[in-house]
Structure formats: C-alpha cells, structure tokens
C-alpha positions in Angstrom: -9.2 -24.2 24.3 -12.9 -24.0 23.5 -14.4 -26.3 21.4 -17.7 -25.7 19.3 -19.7 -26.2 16.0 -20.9 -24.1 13.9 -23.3 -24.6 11.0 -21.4 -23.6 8.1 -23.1 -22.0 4.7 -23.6 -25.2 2.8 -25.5 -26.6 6.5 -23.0 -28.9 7.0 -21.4 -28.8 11.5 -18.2 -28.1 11.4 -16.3 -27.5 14.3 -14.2 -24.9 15.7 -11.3 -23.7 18.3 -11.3 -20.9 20.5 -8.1 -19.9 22.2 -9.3 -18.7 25.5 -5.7 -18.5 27.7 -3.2 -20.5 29.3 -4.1 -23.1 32.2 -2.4 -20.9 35.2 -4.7 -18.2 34.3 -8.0 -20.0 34.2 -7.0 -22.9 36.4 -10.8 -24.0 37.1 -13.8 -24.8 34.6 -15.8 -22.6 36.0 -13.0 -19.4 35.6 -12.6 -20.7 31.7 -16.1 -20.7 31.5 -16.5 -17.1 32.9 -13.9 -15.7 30.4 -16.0 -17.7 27.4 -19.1 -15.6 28.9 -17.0 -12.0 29.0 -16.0 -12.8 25.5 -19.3 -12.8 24.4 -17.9 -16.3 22.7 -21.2 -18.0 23.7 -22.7 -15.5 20.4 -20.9 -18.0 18.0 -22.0 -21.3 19.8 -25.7 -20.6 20.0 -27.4 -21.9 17.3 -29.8 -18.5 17.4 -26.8 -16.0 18.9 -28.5 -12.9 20.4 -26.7 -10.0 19.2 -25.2 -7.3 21.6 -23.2 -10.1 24.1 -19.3 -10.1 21.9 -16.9 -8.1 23.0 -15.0 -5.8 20.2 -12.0 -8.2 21.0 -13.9 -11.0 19.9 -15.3 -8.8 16.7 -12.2 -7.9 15.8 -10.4 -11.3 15.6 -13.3 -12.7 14.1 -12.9 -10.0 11.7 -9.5 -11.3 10.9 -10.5 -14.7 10.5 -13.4 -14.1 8.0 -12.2 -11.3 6.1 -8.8 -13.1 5.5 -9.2 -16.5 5.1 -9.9 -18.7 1.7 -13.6 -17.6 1.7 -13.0 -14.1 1.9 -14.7 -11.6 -0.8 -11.8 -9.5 -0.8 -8.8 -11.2 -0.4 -5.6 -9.1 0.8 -2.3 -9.3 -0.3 0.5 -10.6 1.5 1.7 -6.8 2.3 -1.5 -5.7 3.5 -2.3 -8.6 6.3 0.6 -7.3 8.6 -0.3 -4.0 8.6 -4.4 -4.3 9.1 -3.6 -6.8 11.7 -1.2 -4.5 12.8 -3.8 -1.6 13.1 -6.3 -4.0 14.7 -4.7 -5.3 17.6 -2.7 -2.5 18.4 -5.1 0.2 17.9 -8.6 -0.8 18.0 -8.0 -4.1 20.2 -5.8 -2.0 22.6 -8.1 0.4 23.1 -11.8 -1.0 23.1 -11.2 -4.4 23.7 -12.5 -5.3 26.5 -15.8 -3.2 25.8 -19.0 -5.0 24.7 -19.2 -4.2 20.5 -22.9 -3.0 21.1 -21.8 -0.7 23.7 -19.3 1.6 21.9 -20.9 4.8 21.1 -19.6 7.1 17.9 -19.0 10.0 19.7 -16.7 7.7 21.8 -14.9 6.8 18.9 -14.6 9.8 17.2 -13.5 11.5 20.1 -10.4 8.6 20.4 -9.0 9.3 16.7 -9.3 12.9 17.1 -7.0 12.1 20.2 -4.5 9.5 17.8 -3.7 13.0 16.0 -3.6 15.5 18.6 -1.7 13.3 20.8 -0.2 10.3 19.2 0.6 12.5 16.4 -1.0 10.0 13.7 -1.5 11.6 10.0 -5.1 11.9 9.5 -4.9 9.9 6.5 -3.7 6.7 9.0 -6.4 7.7 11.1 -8.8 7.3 7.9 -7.4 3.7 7.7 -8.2 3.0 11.2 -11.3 4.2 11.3 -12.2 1.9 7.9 -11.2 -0.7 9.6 -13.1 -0.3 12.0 -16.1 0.3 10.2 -15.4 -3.2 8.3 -15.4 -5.4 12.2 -18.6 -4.0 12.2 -19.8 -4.7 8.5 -18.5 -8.1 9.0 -19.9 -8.6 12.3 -23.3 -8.0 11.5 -23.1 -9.9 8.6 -22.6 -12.8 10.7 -25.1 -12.2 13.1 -23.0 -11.2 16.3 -24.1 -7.7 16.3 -27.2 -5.7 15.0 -25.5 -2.0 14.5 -22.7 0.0 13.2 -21.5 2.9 15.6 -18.8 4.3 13.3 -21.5 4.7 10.6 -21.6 8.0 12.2 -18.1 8.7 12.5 -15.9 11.5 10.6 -12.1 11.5 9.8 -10.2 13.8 7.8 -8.2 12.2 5.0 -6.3 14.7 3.2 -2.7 14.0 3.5 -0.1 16.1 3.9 2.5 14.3 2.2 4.0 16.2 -1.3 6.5 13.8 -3.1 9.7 15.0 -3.9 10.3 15.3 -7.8 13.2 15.1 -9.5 13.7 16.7 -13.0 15.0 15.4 -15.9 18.6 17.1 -15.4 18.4 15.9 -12.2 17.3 12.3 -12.7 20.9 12.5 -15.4 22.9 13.9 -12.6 22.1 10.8 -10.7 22.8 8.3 -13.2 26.1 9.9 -13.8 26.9 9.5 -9.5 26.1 5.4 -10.5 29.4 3.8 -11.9 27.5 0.2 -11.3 25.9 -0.6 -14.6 23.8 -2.7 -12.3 22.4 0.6 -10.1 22.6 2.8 -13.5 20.2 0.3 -15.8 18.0 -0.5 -12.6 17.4 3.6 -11.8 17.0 4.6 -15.8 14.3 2.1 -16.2 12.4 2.9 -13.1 12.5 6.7 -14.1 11.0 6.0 -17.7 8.2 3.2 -16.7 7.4 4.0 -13.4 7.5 0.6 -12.3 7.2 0.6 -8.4 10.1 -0.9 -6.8 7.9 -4.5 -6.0 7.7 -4.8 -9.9 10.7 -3.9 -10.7 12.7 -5.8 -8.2 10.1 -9.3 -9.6 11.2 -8.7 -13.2 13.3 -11.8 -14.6 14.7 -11.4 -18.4 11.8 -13.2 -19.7 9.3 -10.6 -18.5 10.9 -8.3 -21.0 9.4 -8.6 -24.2 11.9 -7.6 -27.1 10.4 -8.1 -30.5 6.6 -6.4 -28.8 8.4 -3.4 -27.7 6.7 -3.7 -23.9 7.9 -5.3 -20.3 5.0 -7.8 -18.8 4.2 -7.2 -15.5 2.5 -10.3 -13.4 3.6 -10.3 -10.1 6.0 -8.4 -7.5 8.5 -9.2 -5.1 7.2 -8.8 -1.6 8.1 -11.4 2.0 11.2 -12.6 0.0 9.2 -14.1 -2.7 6.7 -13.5 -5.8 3.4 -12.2 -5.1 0.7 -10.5 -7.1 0.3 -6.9 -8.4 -1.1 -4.9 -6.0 -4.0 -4.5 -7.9 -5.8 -6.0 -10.8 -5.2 -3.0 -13.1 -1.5 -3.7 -12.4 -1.3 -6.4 -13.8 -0.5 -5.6 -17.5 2.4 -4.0 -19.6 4.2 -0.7 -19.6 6.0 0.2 -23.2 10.1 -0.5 -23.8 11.3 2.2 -25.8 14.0 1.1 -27.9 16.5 3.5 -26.3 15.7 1.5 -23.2 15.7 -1.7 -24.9 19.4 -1.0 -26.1 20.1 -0.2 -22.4 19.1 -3.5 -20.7 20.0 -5.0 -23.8 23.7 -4.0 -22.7 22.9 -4.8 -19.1 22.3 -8.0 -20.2 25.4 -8.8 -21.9 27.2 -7.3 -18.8 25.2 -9.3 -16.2 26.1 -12.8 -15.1 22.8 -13.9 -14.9 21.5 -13.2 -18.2 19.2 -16.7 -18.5 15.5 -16.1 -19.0 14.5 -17.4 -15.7 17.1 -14.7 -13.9 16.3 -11.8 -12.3 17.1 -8.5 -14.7 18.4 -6.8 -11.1 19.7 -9.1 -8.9 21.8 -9.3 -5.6 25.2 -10.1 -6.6 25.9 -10.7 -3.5 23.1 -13.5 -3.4 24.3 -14.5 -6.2 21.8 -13.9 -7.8 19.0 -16.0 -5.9 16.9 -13.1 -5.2 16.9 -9.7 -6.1 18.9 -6.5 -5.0 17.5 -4.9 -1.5 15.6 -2.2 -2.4 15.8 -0.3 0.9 19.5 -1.2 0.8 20.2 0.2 -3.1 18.4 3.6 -1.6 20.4 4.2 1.1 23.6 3.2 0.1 23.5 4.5 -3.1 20.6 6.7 -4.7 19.7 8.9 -1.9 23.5 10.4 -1.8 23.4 10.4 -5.7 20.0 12.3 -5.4 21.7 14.7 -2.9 24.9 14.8 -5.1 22.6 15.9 -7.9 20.8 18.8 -5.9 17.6 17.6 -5.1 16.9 18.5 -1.5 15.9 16.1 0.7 15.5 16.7 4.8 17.0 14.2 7.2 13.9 11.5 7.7 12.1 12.7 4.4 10.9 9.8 2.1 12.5 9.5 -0.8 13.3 6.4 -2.7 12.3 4.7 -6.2 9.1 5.8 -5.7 9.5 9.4 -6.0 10.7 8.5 -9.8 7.2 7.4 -10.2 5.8 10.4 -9.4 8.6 12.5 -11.0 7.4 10.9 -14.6 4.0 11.3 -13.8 4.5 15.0 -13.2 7.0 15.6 -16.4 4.2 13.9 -18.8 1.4 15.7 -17.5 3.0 19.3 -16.9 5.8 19.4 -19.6 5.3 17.6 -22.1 1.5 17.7 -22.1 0.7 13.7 -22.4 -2.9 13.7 -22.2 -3.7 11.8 -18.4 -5.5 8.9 -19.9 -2.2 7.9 -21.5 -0.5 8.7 -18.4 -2.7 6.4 -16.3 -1.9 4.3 -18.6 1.7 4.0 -18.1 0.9 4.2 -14.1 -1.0 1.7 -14.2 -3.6 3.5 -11.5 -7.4 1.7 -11.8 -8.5 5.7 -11.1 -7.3 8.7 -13.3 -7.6 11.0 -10.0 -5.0 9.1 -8.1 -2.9 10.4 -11.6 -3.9 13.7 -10.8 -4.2 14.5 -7.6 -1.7 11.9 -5.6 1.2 11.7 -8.3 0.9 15.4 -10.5 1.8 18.2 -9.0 1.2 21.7 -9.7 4.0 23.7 -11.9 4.1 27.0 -11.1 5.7 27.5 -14.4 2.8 26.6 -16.3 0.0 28.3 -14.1 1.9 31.7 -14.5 2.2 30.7 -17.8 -1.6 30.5 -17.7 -2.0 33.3 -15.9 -0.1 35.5 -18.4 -2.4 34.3 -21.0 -5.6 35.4 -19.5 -3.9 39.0 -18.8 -2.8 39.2 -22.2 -6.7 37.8 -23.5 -8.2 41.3 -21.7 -5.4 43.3 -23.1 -2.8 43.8 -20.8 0.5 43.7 -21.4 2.8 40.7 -20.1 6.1 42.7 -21.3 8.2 42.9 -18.2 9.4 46.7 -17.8 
C-alpha cells in the first residue's frame, strides 16, 4: 500500500491509499517503488505533478474515484456504477492499460472501436458509450492536473442503433390480459400499458403512491439492487394521470390483495410475502412473454421484449392513432427531451404515411379510387 497526501480544495493535507499489489509480487521496496514509478502514481504525490507520467490505468481508476464519490458533479445512480465500471475495466483498462495516458494517439483509438464492432460484434451505440467514457477519464484527468490533452477529442463513433421495439396493439395488449387469470399479473400489465411506467417504477409503487381523490400515481423513486432508489432522471420524478377506469381496477386489486396497507407494495412477491416486490425478469418469462406469443405478437428467440415494449407501444398509439399532440405524450413518458418521444419510442405507421401519401395525390388531382 502507498501512502500519500494530497492538498485537498479547501488546502487542507489529507492523506491517501494506493493499492499497489500483494507482497509476493513486489517482495522488495525497491520493486514496490518501481511499480509506483510505471504507474505514473508519483503524478498525484508531487505537490507540482508534471503531466504526461500516469498510465491510462491509473486515469481510469482515478476516474472512478472522482467522478463517483460524494464530491462528484454528476452523481450516478446505483444502476449505472456497475455498468461504467464495467466498461472501464474491461474495455478501456483491458486494453490500454498499461500505456502511458499521454501516449495514446486517436487514430489508435479509433482504429480499436472500429475493431469492438467488426470483431467483437459490439452495437455501435455501446461503442458510443465506450468511447464517452473514455473521453470523460480524460476530461477528468486534466482537470486534475495528471494530464494536459485529450486524444479522443478527435475520435468518431457511430451511434445510431439498430434496435426497433416490438409494439403491441391495443387488441393485442387485451389478448394478453385475457392469457393472465392472476389478478395480480392482470392489474400489474393493464397499468403499465396505460402509464408507461418502466418496470423500476412500477415494481417501487406502494398503495400510498397512488393518489385517489387527485386522479394521478406519484412517482419518487424505483426499485433497483433489491431496494428503493431514485428516478432515473430528475424529470422522472413527478406524476403520470389515474384514469378512473384504472382507478376502479387497482381499486379492485386492492380489495383482492393481502397487502392492501399504505406502506405495501401495490405488486408484490407473494411468495416474499410481500417484503419486496414481484421479479420483474421472472413475471416476463414466466408469464407475459408466452401471453404476448399467445396473443400473436411475434417475437424471435433472444429478442427483447418485456414491460418495456408497453412503454413504447403507448407512445406509438398516442402519437400515430389517436393524434395526442407529443408534448402531452412526453408528458406522460416522462422523457426530459421530446426527441427521445419521437425518435426512440414512435414509430413510423405505414398506415398513416399512405394515408398521407393518398392525400397529396388526391391534392394534384389524381384519383385514390382503387380500380
């Protein structure tokens, strides 16, 4: 372990560890020592560091350490740390590592996440991810003085995913609820398909979140690690509506459940007894992906399809068919942008744009009759 102070923003010495390795690696000072120095360590304990000497390694996990501790500026959520720490260390640790920060060039590293999707098979828009995260070591690093450039600055990605949700219809989403004889699995899948709730929210609700006599459900938190957390972003922390057709539902659901109290969950894990709530991945799998299938909707073996695809399914019925104007419909998404409305969760009806194209032909006076 190294040991070293550091002069902290308010000038006050406090001191810090440094895991270099275990003792039957480094069994001398002097081979400790050398590992410090290959580190590019000595950058932090140098009251005037020289930029250019830390390695990406010790960028990176510095990175992780500034950007997610109690003084970060943008604090993550408890979902996100595994996965950027996941991207981190077994992307951009694994492969540059070793590698002096300074001496990473961008054709380098654009060259490398061409490679993750020609022959790792990465999506581009994963690639996008890693490559912003590599962008922010830098960021990060400079602004704490261990390096005096960004290479990836220069670096492209492509970001345009190919992913296109699977939407249900309205028939559809009915055929479903009539494969779900549980009125647990029936209330918790009718809800979700007319609020859009994602699956975190819905699974945190507890009967007091449900606000009766204001004709709306609060939304404050989500269930995510086994416990509450926050919304997933600031804009998602708010209200949808509770129509009262869904109000007499859950009302019902209520009566039925045997954890009714306010503090309860309004879906639960009976099997939990209702100490947590029901597995989402579990309720899919089990129960609304055959459904779905029972209903028609065609879904591949390994395609992605879950709650969330009710999301998108009410998104794309309020836009297309019945002509909710997209404010609204952000609204009720809760997205902080209306293009994520209209270009992630809308998609186009061909119904509507031959519809539209009928229009026009009939506007310069051709006929649309069908011989």
């Amino acid at each position: 372990m190294l040991r070293y102070r550091v002069t902290s923003a308010d000038g006050r010495r406090v001191e810090h560890i440094a895991t270099i390795g275990l003792v039957r690696e480094f069994p001398k000072d002097r081979d400790a020592w050398r590992e410090v120095d290959r580190l590019g360590l000595g950058v932090r304990i140098n009251d005037a560091p020289t930029p250019g000497r830390a390695s990406f390694h010790f960028l990176a996990e510095h990175y992780l350490k500034a950007d997610f501790g109690a003084d970060a500026v943008r604090p993550k959520s408890v979902n996100t740390i595994p996965i950027v720490e996941h991207y981190v260390r077994d992307y951009l640790i694994k492969r540059f590592g070793e590698r002096i920060a300074e001496d990473i060039k961008p054709l380098e590293i654009q060259k490398w996440l061409k490679s993750l999707n020609e022959v790792n098979g990465l999506a581009w828009t994963t690639i996008a991810k890693i490559r912003g995260l590599m962008h922010r070591i830098y960021k990060v690093g400079i602004l704490h003085e261990h390096v005096a450039k960004n290479p990836v600055l220069h670096v492209e990605t492509r970001s345009k995913s190919a992913y296109r949700a699977i939407i249900i219809t309205p028939a559809q989403t009915v055929a479903i609820l009539k494969s779900l004889p549980s009125p647990l699995h029936y209330t918790l899948v009718l809800t979700c398909a007319a609020t859009a709730l994602r699956s975190s929210e819905i699974l945190a609700l507890r009967w007091s979140d449900v606000l009766w006599g204001e004709g709306r459900i609060r939304i404050s938190k989500r269930w995510a690690k086994g416990e509450d957390g926050e919304t997933k972003t600031d804009v998602s922390d708010g209200y949808v509506p509770l129509h009262r057709v869904l109000a007499g539902h859950l009302r019902e659901w209520q009566r039925q459940t045997p954890h009714a109290k306010e503090t309860d969950f309004v879906f639960p894990s009976l099997r939990a007894r209702g100490r947590k709530p029901l597995s989402s991945s579990v309720f899919v799998a089990d129960h609304l992906r055959p459904a779905a299938k029972k209903a028609g909707v065609h879904i591949e073996d390994g395609q992605r399809f879950g709650l969330h695809n009710l999301r998108h399914s009410l998104s794309n019925w309020l836009v297309n068919k019945a002509k909710v104007e997209p404010k609204t419909v952000q609204g009720i998404l809760r997205h902080a942008k209306i293009q994520t409305t209209l270009d992630l969760y809308t998609q186009e009806d061909s119904d509507e744009t031959r519809a539209a194209q009928g229009e026009f032909l009939n506007a310069v006076g051709m006929s649309t009759a069908v011989n």
